[in-house]
PALUM-240959 format. One line per 5 residues: number of its first residue (from 0); for each residue x, y, z of N, C-alpha, C, O. Coordinates in steps of 0.2 Angstrom, whole numbers. Example, Ala and Ser with C-alpha at 12.3 -4.5 7.8 and 13.67 -1.06 7.14 Angstrom:
<rs>
0) 66/-28/39/62/-22/39/66/-16/39/71/-17/42  64/-11/35/68/-5/36/64/0/39/67/6/40
</rs>
This chain:
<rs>
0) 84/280/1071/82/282/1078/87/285/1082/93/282/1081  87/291/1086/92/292/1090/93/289/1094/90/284/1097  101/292/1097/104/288/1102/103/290/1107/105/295/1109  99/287/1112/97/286/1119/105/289/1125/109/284/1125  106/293/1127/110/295/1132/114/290/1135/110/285/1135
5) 117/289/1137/120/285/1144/119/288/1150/120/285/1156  119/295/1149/120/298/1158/113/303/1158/110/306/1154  113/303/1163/108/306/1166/109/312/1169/106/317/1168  114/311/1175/116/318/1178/125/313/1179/126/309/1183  130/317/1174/136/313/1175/140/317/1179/146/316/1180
10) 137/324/1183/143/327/1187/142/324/1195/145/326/1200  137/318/1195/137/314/1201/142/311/1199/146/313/1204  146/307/1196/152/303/1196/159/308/1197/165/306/1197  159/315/1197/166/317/1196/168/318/1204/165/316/1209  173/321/1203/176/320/1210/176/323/1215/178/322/1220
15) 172/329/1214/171/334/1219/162/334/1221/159/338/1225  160/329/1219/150/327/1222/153/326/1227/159/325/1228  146/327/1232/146/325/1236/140/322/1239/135/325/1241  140/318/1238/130/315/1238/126/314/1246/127/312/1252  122/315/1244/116/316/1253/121/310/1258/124/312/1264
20) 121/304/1254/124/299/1259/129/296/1261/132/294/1256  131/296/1265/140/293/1264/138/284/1266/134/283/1271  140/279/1263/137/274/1264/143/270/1268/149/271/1266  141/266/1275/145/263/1277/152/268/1281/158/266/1283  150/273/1282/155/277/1286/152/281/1291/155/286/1293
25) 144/277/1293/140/280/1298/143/281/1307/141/285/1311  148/276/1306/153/275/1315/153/282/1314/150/287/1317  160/283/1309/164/290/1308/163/295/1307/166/300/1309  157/295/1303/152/302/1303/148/305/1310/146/310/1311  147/298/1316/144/298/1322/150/302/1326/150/306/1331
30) 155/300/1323/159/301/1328/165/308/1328/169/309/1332  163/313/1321/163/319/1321/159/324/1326/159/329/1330  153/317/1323/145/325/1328/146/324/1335/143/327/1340  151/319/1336/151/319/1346/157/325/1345/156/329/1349  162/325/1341/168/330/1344/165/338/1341/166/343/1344
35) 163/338/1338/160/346/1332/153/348/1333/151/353/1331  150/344/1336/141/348/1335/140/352/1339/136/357/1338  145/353/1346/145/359/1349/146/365/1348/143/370/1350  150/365/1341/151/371/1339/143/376/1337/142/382/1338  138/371/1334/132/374/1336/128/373/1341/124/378/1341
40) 127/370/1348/124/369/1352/129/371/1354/130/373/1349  134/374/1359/137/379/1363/142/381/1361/147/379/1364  142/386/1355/147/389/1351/153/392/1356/151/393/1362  156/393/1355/164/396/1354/165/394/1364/168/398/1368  163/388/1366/163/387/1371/171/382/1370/175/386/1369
45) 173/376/1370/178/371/1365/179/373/1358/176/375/1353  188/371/1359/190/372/1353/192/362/1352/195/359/1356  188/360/1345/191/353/1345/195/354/1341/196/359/1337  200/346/1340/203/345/1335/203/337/1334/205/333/1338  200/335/1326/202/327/1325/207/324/1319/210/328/1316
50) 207/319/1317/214/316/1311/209/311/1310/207/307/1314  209/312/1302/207/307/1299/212/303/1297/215/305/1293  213/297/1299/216/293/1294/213/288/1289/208/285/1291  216/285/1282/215/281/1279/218/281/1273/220/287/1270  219/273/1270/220/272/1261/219/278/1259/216/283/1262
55) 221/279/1252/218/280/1246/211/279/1244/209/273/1244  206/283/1242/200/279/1241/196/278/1247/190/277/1245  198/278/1253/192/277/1260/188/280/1260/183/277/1262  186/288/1257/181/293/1260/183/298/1263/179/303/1264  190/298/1265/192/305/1270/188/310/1268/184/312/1271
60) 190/313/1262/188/317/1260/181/318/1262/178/321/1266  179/315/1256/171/315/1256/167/316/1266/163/320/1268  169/311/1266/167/313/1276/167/318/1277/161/321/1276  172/322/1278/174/328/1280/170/335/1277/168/340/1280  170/332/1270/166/337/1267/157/339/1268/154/344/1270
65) 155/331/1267/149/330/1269/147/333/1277/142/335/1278  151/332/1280/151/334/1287/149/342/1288/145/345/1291  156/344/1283/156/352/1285/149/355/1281/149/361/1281  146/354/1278/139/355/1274/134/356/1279/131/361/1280  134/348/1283/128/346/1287/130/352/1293/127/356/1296
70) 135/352/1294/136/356/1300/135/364/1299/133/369/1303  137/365/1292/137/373/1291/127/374/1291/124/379/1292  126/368/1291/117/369/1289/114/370/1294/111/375/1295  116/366/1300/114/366/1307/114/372/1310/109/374/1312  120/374/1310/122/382/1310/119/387/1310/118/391/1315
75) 115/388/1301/111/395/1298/106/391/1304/106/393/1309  102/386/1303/97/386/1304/94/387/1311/89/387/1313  102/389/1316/100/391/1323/103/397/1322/106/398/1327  104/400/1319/108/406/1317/113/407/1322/112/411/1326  118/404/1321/126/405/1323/129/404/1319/129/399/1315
80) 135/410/1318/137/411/1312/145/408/1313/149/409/1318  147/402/1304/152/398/1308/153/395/1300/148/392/1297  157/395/1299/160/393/1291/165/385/1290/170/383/1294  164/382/1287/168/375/1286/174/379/1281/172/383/1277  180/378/1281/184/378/1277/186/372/1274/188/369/1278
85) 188/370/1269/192/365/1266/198/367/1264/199/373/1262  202/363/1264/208/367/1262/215/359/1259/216/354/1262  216/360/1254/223/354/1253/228/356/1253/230/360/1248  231/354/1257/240/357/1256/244/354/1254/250/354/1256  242/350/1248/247/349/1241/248/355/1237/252/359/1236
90) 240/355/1236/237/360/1231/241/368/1234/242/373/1230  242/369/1241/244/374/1242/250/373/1247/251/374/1253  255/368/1240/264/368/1245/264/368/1250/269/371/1254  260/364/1253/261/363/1260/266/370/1264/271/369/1267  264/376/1264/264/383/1266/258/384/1271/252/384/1270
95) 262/386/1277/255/387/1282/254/395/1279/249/397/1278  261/398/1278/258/406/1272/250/405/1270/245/408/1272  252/401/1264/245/400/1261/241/396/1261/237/396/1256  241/394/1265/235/388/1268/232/396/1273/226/396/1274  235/400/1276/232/405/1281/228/409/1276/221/408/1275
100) 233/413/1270/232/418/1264/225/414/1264/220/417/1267  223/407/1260/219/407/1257/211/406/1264/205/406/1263  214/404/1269/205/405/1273/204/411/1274/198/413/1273  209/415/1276/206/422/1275/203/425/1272/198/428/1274  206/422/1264/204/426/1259/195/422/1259/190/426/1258
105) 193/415/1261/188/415/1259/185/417/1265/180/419/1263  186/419/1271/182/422/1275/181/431/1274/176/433/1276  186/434/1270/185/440/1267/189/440/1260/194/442/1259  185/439/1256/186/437/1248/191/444/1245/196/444/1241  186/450/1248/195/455/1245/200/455/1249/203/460/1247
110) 203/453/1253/208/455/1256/214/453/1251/213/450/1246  219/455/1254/225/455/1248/229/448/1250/229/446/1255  232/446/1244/235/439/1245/242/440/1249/243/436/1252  246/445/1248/253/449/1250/253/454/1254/248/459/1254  259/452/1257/261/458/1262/260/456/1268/262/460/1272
115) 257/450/1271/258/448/1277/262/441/1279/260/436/1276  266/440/1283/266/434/1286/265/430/1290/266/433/1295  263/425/1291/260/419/1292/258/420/1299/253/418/1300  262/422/1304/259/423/1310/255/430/1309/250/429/1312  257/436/1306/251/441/1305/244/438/1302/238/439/1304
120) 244/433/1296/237/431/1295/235/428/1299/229/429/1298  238/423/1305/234/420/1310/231/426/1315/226/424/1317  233/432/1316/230/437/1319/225/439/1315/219/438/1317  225/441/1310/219/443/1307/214/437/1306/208/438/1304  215/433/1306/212/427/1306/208/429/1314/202/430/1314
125) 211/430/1318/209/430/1324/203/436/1325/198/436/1328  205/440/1322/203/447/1321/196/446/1318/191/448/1321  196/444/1312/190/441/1309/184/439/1310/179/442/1308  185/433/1312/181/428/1318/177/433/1323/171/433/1323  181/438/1328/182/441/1333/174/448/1330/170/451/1333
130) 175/449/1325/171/455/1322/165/452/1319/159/454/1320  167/448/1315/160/442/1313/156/438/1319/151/435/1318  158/438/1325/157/433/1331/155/428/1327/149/428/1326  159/422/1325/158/419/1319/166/412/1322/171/413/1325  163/406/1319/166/402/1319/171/400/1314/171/404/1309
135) 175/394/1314/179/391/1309/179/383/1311/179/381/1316  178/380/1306/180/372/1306/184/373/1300/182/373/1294  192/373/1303/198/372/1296/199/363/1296/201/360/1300  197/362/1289/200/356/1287/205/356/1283/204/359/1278  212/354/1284/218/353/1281/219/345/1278/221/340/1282
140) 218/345/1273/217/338/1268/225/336/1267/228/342/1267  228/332/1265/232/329/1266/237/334/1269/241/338/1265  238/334/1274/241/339/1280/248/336/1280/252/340/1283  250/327/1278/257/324/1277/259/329/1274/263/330/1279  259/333/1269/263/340/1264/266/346/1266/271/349/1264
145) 261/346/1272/262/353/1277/268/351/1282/273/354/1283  267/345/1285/270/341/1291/278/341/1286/282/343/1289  278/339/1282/286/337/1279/288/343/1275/294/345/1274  283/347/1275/285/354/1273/289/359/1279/295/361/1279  285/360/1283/286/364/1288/287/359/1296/286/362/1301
150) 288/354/1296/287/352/1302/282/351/1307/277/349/1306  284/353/1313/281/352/1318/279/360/1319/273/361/1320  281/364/1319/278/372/1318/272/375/1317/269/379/1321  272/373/1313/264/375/1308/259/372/1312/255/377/1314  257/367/1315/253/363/1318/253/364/1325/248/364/1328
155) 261/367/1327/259/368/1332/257/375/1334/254/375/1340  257/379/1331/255/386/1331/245/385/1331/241/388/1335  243/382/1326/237/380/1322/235/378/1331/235/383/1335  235/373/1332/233/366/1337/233/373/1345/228/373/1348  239/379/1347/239/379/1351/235/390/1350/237/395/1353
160) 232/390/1345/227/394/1343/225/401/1345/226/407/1344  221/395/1352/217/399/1357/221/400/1366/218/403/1370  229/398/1366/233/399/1371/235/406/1373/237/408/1379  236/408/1370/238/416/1371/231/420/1375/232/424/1379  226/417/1375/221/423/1377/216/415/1380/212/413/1377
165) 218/414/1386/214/409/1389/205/409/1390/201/405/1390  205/418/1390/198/418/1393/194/420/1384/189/423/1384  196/418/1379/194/422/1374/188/414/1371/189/408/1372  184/419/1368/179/413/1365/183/409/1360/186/412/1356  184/403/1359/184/397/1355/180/397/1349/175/396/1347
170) 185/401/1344/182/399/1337/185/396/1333/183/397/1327  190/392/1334/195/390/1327/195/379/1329/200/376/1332  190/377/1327/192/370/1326/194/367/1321/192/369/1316  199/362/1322/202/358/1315/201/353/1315/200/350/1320  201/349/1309/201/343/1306/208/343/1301/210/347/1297
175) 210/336/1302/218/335/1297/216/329/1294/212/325/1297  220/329/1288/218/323/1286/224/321/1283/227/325/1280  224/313/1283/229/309/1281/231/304/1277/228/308/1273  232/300/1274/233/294/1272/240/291/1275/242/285/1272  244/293/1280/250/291/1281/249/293/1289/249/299/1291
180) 247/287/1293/247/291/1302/254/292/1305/255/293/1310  258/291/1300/266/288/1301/269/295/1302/273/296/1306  266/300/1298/270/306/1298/267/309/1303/270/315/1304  262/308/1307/263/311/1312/268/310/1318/267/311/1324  272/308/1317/278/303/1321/284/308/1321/288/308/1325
185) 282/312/1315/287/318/1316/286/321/1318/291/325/1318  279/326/1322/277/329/1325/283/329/1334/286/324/1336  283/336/1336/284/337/1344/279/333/1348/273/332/1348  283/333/1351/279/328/1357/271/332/1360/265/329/1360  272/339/1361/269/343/1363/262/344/1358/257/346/1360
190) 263/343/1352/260/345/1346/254/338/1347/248/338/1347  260/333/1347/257/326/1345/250/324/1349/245/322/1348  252/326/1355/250/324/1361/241/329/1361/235/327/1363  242/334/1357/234/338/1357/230/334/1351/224/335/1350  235/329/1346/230/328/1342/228/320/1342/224/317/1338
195) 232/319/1346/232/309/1345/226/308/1349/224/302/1350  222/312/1352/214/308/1355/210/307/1351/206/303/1352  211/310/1346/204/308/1343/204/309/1334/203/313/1329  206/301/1336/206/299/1327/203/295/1325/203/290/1327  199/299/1318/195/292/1316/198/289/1311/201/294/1308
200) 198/284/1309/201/278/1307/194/277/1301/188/277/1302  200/275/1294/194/273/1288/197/267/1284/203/268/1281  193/262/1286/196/255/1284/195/254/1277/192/259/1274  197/249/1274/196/250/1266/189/247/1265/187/244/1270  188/249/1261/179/247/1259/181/239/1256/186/237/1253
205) 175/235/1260/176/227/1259/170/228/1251/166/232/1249  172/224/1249/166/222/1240/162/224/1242/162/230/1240  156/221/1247/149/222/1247/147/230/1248/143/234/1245  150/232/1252/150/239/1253/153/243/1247/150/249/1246  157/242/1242/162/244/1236/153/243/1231/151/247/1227
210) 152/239/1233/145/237/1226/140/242/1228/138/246/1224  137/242/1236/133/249/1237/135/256/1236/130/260/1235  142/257/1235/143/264/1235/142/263/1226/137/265/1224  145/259/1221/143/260/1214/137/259/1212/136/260/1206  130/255/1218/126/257/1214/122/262/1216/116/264/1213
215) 126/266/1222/122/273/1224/121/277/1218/116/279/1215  130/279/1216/130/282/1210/124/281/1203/121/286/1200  125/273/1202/124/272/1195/117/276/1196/116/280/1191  112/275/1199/106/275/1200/103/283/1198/98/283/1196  109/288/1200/109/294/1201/110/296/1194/107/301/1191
220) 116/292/1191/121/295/1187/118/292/1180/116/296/1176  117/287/1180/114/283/1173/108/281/1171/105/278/1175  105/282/1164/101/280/1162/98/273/1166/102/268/1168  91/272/1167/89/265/1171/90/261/1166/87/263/1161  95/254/1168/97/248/1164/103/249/1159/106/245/1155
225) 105/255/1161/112/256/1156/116/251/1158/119/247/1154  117/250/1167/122/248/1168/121/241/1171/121/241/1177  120/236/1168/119/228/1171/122/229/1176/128/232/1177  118/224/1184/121/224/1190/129/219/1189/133/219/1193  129/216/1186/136/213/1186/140/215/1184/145/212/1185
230) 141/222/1181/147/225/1178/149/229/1184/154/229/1186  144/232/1188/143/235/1197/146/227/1201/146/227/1207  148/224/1198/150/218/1204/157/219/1200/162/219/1203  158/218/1196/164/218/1191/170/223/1193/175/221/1192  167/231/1195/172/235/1195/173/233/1200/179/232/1202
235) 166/233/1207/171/232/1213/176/227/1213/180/227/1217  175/223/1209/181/216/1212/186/219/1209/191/216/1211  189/223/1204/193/227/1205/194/231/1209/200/230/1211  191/237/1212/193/241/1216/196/239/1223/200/242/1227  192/233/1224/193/227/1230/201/227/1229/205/230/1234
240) 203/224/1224/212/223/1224/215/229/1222/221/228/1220  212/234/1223/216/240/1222/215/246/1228/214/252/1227  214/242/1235/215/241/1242/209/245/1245/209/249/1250  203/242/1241/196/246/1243/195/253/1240/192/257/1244  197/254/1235/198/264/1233/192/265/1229/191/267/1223
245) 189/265/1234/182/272/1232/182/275/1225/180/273/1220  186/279/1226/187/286/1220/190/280/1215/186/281/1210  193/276/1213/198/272/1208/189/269/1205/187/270/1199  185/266/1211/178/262/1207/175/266/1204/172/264/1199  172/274/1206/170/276/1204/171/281/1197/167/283/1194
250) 179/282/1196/183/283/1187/181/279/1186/176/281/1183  183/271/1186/181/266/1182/176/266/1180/175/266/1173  169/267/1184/163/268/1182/160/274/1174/157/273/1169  165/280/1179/163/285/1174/166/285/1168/163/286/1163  173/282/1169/179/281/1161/172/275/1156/169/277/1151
255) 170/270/1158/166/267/1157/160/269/1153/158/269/1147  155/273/1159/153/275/1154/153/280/1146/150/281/1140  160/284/1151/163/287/1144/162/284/1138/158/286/1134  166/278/1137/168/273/1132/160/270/1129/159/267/1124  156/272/1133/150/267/1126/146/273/1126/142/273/1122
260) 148/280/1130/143/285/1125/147/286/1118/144/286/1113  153/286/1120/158/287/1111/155/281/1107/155/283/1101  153/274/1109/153/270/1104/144/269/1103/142/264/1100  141/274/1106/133/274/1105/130/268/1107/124/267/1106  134/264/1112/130/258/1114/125/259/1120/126/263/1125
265) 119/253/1119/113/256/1125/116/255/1132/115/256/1138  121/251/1130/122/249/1138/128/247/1142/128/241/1143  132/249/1144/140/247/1147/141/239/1146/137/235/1148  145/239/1144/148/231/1141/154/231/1146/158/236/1147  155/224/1148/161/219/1151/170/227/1146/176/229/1148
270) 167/227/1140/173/228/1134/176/236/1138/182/239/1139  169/238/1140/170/248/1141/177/246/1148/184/247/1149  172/245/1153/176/243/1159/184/241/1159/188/245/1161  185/236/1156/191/234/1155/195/239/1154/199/241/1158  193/242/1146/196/250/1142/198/253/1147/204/253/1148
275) 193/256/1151/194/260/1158/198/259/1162/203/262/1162  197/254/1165/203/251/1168/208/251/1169/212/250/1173  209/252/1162/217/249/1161/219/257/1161/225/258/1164  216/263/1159/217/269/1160/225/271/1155/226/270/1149  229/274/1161/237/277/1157/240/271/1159/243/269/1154
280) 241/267/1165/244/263/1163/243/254/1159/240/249/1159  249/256/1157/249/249/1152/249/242/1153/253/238/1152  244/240/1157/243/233/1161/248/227/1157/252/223/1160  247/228/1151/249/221/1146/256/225/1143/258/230/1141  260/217/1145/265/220/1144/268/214/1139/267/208/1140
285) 271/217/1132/274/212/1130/279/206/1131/279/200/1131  282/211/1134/290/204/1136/286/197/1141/287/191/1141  281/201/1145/279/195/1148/274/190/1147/273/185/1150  272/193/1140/267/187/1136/272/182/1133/272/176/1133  277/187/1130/282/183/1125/285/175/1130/286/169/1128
290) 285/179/1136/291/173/1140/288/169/1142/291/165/1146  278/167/1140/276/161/1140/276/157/1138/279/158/1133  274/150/1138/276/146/1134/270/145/1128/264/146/1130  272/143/1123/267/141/1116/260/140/1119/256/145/1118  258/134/1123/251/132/1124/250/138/1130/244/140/1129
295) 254/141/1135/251/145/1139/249/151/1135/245/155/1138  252/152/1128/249/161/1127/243/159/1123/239/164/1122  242/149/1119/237/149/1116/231/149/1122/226/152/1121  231/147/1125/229/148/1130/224/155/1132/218/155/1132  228/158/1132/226/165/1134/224/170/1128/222/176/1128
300) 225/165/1122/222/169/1117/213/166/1117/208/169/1115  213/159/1121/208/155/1122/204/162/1127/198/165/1125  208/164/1132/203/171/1136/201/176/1132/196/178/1130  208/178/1129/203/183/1124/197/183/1121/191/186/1122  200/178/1115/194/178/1111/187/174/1114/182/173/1111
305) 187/173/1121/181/171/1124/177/178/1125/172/179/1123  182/182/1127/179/187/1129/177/192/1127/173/196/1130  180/193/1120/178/197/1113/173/194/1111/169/198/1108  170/187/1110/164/186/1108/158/185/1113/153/183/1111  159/187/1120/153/186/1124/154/190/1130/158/190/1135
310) 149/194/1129/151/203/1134/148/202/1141/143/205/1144  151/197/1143/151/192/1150/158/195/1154/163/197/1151  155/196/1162/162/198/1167/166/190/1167/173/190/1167  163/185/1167/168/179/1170/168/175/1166/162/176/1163  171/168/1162/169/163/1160/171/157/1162/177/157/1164
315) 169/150/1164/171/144/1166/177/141/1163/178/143/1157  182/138/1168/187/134/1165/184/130/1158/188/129/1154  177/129/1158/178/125/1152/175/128/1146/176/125/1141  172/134/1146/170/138/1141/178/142/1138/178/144/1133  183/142/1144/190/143/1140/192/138/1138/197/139/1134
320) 191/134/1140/195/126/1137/192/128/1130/195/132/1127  187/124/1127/183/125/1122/188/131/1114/191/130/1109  186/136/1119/192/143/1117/200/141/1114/202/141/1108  202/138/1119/208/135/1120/210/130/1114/215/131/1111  205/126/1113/206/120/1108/204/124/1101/209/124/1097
325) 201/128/1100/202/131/1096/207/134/1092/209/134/1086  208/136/1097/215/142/1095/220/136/1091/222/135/1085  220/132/1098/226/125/1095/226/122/1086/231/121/1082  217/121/1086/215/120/1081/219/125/1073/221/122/1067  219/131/1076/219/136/1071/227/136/1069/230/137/1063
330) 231/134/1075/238/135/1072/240/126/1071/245/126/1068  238/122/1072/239/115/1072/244/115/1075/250/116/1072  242/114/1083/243/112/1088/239/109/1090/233/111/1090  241/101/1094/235/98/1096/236/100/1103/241/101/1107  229/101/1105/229/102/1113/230/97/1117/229/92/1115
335) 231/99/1123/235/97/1129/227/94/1135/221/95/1136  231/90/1136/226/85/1140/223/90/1147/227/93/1150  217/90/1150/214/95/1154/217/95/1159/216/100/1162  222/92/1161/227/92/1168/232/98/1165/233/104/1167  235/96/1160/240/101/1158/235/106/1157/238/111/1159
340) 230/109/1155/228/114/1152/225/117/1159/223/123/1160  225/114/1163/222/119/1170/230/122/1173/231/128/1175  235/118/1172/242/121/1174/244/127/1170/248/131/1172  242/127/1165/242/133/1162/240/139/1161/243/144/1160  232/138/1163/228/142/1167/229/145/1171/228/151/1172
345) 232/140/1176/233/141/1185/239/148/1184/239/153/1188  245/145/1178/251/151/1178/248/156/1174/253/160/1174  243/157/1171/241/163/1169/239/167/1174/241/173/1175  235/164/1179/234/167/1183/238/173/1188/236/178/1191  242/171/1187/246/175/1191/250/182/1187/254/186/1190
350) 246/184/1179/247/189/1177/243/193/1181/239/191/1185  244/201/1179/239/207/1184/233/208/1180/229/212/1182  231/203/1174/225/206/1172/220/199/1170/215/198/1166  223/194/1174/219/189/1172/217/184/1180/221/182/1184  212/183/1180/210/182/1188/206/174/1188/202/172/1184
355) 208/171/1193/204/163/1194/202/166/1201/205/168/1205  193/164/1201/190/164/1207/186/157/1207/183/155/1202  186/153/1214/183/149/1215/175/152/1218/175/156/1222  171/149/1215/165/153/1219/157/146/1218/156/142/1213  154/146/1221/149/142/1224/145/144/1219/144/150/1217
360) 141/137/1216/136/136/1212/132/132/1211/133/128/1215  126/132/1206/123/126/1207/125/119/1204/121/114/1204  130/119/1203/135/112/1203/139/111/1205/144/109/1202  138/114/1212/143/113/1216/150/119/1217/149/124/1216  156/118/1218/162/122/1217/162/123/1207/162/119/1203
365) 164/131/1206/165/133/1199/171/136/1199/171/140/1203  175/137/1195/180/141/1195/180/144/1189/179/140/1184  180/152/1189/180/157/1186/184/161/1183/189/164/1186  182/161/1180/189/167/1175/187/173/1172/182/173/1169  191/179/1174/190/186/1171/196/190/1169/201/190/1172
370) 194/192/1164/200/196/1161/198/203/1164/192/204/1163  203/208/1167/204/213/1171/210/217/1167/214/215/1164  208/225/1167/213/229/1164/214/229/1157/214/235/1154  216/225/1155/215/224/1148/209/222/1143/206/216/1142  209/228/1141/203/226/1132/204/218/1128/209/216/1126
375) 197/214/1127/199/209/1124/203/208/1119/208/205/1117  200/214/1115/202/215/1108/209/217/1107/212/216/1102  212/220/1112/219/221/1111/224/216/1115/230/217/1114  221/210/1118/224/206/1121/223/200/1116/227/195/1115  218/200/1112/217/195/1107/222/198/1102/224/192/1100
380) 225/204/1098/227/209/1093/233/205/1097/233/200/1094  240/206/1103/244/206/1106/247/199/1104/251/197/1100  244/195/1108/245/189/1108/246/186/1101/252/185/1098  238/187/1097/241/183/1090/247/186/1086/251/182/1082  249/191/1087/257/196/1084/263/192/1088/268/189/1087
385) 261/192/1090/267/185/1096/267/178/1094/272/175/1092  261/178/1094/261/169/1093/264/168/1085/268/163/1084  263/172/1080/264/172/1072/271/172/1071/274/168/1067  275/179/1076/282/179/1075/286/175/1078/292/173/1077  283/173/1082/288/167/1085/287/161/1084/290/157/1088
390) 282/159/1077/282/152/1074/286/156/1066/290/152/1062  285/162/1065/289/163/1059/296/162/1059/300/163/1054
</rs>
């Protein structure tokens, strides 16, 4: 029989989608179309300007993007002519040169990349606009690049646009985007003062919201029933501790899926995630299994091997106990009485890929265990090399 797909449409998970909906960033998106919809309803009347800030992972981007779509649509559909640009200034050396070079170039695709500088491109930039009777909303994506690059200058040249020519139509609005509100502190007074009205703020996505955005995706992205809803609660409670990051849950997801199209499986397992997870860096780390103590690493070989045999996100204190005595069993070691074996648990805990959550059940309070970032099988592989050399 062949093997059934896992994805459906997987260029919904890469990084540059942008999907109809932005979930949970309804304020923020409301509060673009109060500063920018003029540009369609009384064009070149106001020049705005706003600062996105947030984490890693909030959405800036995505907003911004999703925004400049919906607005360019508005736009055609009232026929005023008016272009979103996006623009990141990593990607382009935080150089107002070429951060100018390249809107130019998309507002006129042959123009030449050389031979002018940076205050000539902003005239023909000016020039442009002025012959297209045509708008601009420039977005400058992580603009901290530009700011540490060029300072206060660049922005403020940008910011102060349309001063030169007071009676002239309004075509150049900006969006900045941030992850660090701190560098704007190095800005001129002068600079600061035009941009600090109006910033929106993107808080880190709390779980329930982290779980809505992964099952937007899945829905889109995967086979129906590839991905049990508890691996969708699984990544967020990572993503959750890796300070609400959007973009991080959604790799995980995709690296995930990845990992069980290679293994031909019908359906994402607890095992793929983990893989994912752990990505390039090396969650597990030797020296610090080593420097546990005998029953604490049989212990945690008790997590392992729980978790290699049962392709579950969490298991009870006593479904690892159980694990546990085994393990004991197998090296003759007699185990340790359940007070000491929860104290050993408790200090596992405090590894980065091993998690105790208390959580409400139908018997009342349960405490729960999940192994995070690391592969069972390679954390069951680890340990037992450990435990072996260090009774040899």
């Amino acid at each position: 029989m062949a093997h059934r797909g896992i994805f459906i449409d997987e260029a919904i998970l890469d990084i540059n989608y942008i999907p109809d909906a932005i979930l949970h960033r309804e304020d923020q998106h409301r509060m673009l179309e109060a500063l920018f919809d003029n540009m369609v309803s009384t064009p070149y009347e106001v020049s705005q300007k706003a600062v996105i800030v947030g984490g890693v992972g909030s959405g800036k981007t995505l907003l911004a993007q999703h925004y400049g779509r919906r607005l360019r649509e508005r736009a055609a559909q009232r026929r005023v002519k008016l272009s979103y640009i996006h623009l990141n200034c990593r990607e382009l050396r935080g150089s107002l040169f070429m951060i100018l070079s390249r809107a130019v170039k998309r507002l006129r695709p042959e123009f030449p990349e050389r031979g002018y500088a940076a205050n000539e491109l902003m005239d023909i930039m000016r020039q442009i606009m002025e012959e297209d009777n045509s708008q601009v909303l420039l977005c400058l994506d992580e603009v901290d690049v530009l700011i540490e690059n060029e300072g206060s200058d660049a922005l403020y040249y940008l910011t102060r646009f349309h001063e030169a020519e007071p009676e002239e139509a309004r075509r150049l609005s900006l969006i900045l985007i941030s992850k660090d509100p701190e560098v704007f502190a190095k800005l001129d007074r002068s600079t600061l003062s035009s941009l600090q009205r109006n910033v929106v703020r993107m808080p880190e996505y709390e779980r329930g919201q982290m779980t809505d955005i992964l099952s937007y995706r899945v829905e889109r992205a995967f086979r129906r029933d590839a991905v049990p809803p508890e691996l969708v609660d699984f990544i967020s409670e990572l993503a959750v501790k890796e300070h609400g990051d959007a973009r991080y849950a959604i790799d995980v997801l995709h690296g995930a899926g990845k990992m069980a199209e290679t293994s031909q499986a019908a359906q994402l397992a607890p095992e793929h995630v983990r893989e994912a997870a752990m990505g390039v860096f090396q969650t597990l780390k030797k020296e610090t299994v080593r420097q546990l103590s005998l029953h604490e690493q049989l212990v945690l070989l008790g997590v392992a091997r729980f978790f290699q045999a049962h392709a579950v996100t969490h298991g009870t204190t006593g479904e690892i106990e159980d694990a546990y005595r085994l393990a004991c069993e197998e090296y003759g070691e007699a185990p340790r009485a359940h007070t000491q074996y929860w104290k050993y648990l408790k200090n596992l805990g405090g590894l980065d890929f091993v998690n105790i959550r208390l959580q409400a059940s139908g018997m009342g309070r349960t405490q729960f265990i999940s192994l995070e970032r690391v592969p069972a099988r390679s954390l069951e592989r680890e340990v037992r090399q450990i435990i072996e050399q260090s009774r040899a």
